[in-house]
C-alpha positions in Angstrom: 29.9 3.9 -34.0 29.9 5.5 -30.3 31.0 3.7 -27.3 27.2 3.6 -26.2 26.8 1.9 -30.0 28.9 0.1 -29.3 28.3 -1.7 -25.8 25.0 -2.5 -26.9 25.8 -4.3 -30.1 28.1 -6.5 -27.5 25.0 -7.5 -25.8 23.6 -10.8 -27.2 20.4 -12.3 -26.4 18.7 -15.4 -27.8 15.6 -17.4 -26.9 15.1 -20.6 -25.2 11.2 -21.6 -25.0 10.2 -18.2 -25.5 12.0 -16.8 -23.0 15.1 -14.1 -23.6 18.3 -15.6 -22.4 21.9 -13.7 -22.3 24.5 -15.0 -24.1 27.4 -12.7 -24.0 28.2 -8.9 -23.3 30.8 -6.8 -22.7 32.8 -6.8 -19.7 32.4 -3.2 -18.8 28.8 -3.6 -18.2 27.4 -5.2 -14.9 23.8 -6.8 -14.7 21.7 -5.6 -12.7 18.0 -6.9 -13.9 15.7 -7.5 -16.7 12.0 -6.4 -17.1 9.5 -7.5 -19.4 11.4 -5.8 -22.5 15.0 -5.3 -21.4 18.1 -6.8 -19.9 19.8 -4.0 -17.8 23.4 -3.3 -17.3 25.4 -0.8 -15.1 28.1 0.5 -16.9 31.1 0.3 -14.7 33.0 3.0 -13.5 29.7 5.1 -14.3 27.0 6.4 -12.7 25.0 5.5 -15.9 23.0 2.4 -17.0 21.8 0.9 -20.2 18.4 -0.8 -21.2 19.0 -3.1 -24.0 15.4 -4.4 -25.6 15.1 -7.5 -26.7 14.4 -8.2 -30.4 10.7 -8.1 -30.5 10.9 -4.7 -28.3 13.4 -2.7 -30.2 10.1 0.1 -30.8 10.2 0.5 -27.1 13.5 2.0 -26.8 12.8 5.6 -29.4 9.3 5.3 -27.5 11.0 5.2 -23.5 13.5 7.8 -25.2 11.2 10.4 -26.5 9.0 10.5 -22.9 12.1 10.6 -21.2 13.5 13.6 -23.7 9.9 15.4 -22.6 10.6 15.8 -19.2 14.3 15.9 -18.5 13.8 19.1 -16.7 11.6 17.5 -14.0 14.2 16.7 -11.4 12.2 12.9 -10.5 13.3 11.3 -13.5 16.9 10.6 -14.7 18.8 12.3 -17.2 18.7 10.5 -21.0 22.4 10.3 -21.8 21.7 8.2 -25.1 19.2 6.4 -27.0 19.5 4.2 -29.8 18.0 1.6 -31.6 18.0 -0.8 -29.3 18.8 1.1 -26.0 18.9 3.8 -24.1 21.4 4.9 -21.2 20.3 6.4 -18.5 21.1 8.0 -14.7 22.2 4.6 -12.4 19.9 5.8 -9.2 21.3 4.4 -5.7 18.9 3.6 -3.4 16.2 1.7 -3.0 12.6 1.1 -4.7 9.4 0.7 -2.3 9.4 -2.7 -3.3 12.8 -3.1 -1.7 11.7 -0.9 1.4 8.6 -3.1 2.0 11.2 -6.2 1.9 14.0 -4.6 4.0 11.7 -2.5 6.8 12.5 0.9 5.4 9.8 3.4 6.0 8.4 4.8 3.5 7.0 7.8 4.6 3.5 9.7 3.4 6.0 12.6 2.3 7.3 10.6 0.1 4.1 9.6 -1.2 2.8 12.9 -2.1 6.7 13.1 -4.0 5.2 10.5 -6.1 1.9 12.5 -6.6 3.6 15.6 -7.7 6.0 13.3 -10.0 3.4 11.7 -12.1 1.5 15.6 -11.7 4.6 17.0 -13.7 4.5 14.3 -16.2 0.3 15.0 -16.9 1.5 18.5 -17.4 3.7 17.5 -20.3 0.8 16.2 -21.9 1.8 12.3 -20.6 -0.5 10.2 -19.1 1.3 7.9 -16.4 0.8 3.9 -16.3 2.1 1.1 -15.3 3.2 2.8 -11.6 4.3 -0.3 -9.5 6.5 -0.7 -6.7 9.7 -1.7 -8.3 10.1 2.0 -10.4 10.1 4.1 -7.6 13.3 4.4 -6.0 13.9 6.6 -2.6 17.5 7.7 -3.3 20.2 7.6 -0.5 19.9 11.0 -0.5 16.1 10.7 0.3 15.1 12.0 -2.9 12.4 9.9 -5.2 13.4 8.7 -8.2 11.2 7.4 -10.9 12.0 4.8 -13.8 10.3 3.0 -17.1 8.0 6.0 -18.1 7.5 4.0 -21.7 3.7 3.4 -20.4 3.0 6.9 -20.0 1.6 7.8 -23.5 -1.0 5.2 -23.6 -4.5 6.3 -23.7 -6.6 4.1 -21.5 -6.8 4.9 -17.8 -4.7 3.1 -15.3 -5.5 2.8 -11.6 -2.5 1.3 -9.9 -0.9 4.3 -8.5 -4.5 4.7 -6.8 -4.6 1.3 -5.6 -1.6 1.9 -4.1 -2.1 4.5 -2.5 -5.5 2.7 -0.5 -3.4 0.3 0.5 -1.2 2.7 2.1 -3.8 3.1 4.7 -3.2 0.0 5.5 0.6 0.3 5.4 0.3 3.2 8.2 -1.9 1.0 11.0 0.4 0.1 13.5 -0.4 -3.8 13.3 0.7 -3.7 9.8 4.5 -5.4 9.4 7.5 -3.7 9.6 9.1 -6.4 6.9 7.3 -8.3 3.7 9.0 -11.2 2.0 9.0 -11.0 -1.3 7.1 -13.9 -2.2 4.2 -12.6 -0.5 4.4 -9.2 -2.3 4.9 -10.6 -6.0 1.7 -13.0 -4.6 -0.3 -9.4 -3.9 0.9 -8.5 -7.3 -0.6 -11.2 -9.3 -3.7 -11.2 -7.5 -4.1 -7.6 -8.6 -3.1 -8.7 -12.1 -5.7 -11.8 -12.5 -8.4 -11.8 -10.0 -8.9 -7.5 -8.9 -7.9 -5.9 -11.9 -7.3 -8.1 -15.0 -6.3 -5.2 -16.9 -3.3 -3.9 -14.8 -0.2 -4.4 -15.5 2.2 -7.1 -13.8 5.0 -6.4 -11.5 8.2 -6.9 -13.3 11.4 -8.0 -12.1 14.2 -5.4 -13.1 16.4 -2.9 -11.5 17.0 0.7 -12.8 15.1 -0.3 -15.8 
């Protein structure tokens, strides 16, 4: 068993009402979120994290791992350390996602959205077929480079429309009346509007971090 193995076995997660709840993991790891699937942990003194599925999601993780293996030489999507099971380990990216810039005031800058075009271009390339694009898995680096997370999505086969979306409202985002800071509250609000009123077949924000 590998240190990777390892760490992950340490992770323990049990339900209460349906809903995945942490129990115990190692004290080398760090929380830093949990999405729909996964809890995720930094792994100190790294520059690496690790997505540990829960039980029901265990598929995900060879799925996430074998998208992630296809385009490891496209420089907007982290390197795959490890994959097991149950996990995967993956670059840590520090910066920010647009979620986070729309919160904090940080510009986010039509450069950087045709960085996310050419992104999700490279991945059609490979033969993928990008989904679930949302505001919490892009991140614009420290560096100012764009990052891109949780590509498990981008095999499925039906059409999915919320990069576009996004992008309309960016028009939006542009006009000078448009504020410099949104709370939170009022983005996740956007975000389940779009999921169960606009387009009931989109795919819900989810609230993780380098996942």
């Amino acid at each position: 068993m590998n240190d990777f193995e390892q760490l992950a076995k340490s992770v323990i997660i049990k339900f209460k009402n349906k809903k995945p709840e942490l129990v115990d993991y190692d004290k080398s790891l760090s929380l830093t979120g949990v999405g729909r699937s996964a809890f995720v942990f930094k792994i100190k003194a790294t520059n690496k994290v690790m997505k540990v599925f829960f039980p029901k999601h265990h598929y995900i993780a060879q799925e996430e791992a074998d998208i992630y293996g296809s385009i490891q030489h496209i420089d907007y999507y982290p390197t795959l350390y490890e994959a097991g099971s149950n996990y995967i380990v993956i670059d840590y990216i520090e910066g920010y996602t647009f979620f986070e810039c729309l919160t904090l005031g940080i510009r986010i800058s039509e450069e950087e959205i045709k960085e996310v075009d050419n992104a999700l271009h490279l991945a059609r390339k490979e033969g993928l077929n990008p989904s679930d694009i949302h505001l919490r898995n892009i991140f614009k680096t420290f560096k100012g480079e764009i990052k891109m997370i949780d590509v498990a999505r981008f095999r499925q086969t039906k059409a999915c429309n919320q990069w576009g979306d996004l992008k309309g409202a960016y028009r939006f985002y542009t006009k000078p009346f448009f504020p410099k800071k949104i709370p939170a509250c009022i983005l996740n609000g956007i975000a389940a509007f779009y999921k169960n009123v606009y387009r009931k077949d989109a795919i819900p924000e989810n609230v993780n971090a380098n996942s």
